[in-house]
Residue, then its C-alpha position, 0 to 999 in steps of 0.5 A: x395524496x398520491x401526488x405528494x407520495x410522487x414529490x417525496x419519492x422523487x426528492x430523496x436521496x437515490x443510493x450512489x451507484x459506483x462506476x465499474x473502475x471503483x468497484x474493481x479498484x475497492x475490491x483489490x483492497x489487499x494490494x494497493x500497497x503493491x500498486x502504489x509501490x509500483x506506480x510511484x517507482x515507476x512515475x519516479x523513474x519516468x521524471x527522473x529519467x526524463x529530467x536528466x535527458x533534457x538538462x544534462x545529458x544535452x538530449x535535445x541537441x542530440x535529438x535535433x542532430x539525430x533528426x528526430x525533433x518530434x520526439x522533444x515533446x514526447x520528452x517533455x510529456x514525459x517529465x509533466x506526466x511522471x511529475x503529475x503522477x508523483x505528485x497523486x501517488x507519493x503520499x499515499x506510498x508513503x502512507x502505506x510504507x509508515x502503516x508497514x514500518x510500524x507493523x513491522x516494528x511491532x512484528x518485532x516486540x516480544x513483550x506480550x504487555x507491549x503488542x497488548x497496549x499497541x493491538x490497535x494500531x497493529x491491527x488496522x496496519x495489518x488490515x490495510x496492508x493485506x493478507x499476508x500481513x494479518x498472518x504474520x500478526x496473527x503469528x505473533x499474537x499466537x507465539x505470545x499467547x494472544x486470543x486472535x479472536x474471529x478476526x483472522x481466519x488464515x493460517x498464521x505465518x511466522x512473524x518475521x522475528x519477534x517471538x522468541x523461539x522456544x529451544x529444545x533443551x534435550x538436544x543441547x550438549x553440555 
């Protein structure tokens, strides 16, 4: 009996412990819009940069007349490694950035009906995006009169102008 309670421990499934780089990296959730941002800019200007000095800005023979042939493969690494390196980053930048433009579209919208109807989809941009952005969403919902539920527990921030502003009416001249 005790052997065959061995081979069953032995056969299941041991939870998959994370490495320390992914640990790290899925807690800082709230700010891989900004490090994609940043790391496709960056790898973007990289093969660019290096792209025109090799083909049109002539750097290679300026580069052998200079006397500093060594440094053409590090050009070259340039242009594979920024390559490379957009070609991993690009689309999840430019995933984020359509989950921001459709927050902020939505940031927009003064219709409670029409926040209401695309709540959803608001909230797992905004969720996906970070803090800042659960604020403002939670602005609005509180400007529109929304119930925000337990969800978001930060002070809400203006949205970036989508609820009217109520205007005080004894103050205005007539």
């Amino acid at each position: 009996m005790h052997a065959a309670l061995g081979l069953v421990t032995m056969t299941r499934a041991r939870g998959k412990s994370q490495n320390p780089l992914k640990k790290w990296w899925n807690s800082k959730s709230d700010q891989h819009f900004q490090a994609y941002t940043i790391m496709t800019l960056f790898s973007l200007a990289v093969a660019l940069f290096c792209f025109l000095f090799l083909f049109f800005m002539d750097g290679v023979s300026r580069l052998e007349g200079d006397g500093n042939e060594n440094l053409i493969p590090l050009i070259w690494l340039g242009l594979l490694g920024g390559t490379i390196a957009l070609f991993f980053t690009a689309p999840e930048f430019l995933y984020f950035l359509g989950k921001k433009q459709l927050l902020d579209e939505i940031l927009y919208l003064d219709s409670r009906a029409e926040v209401l109807r695309r709540r959803r989809e608001a909230e797992v941009a905004a969720d996906l995006l970070g803090p800042t952005y659960q604020a403002r969403l939670k602005g609005l919902y509180q400007s529109l009169g929304i119930n925000v539920g337990k969800k978001y527990k930060m002070d809400a921030l203006p949205p970036k102008g989508g609820a009217p502003a109520t205007v005080d009416k004894s103050s205005e001249e007539e």
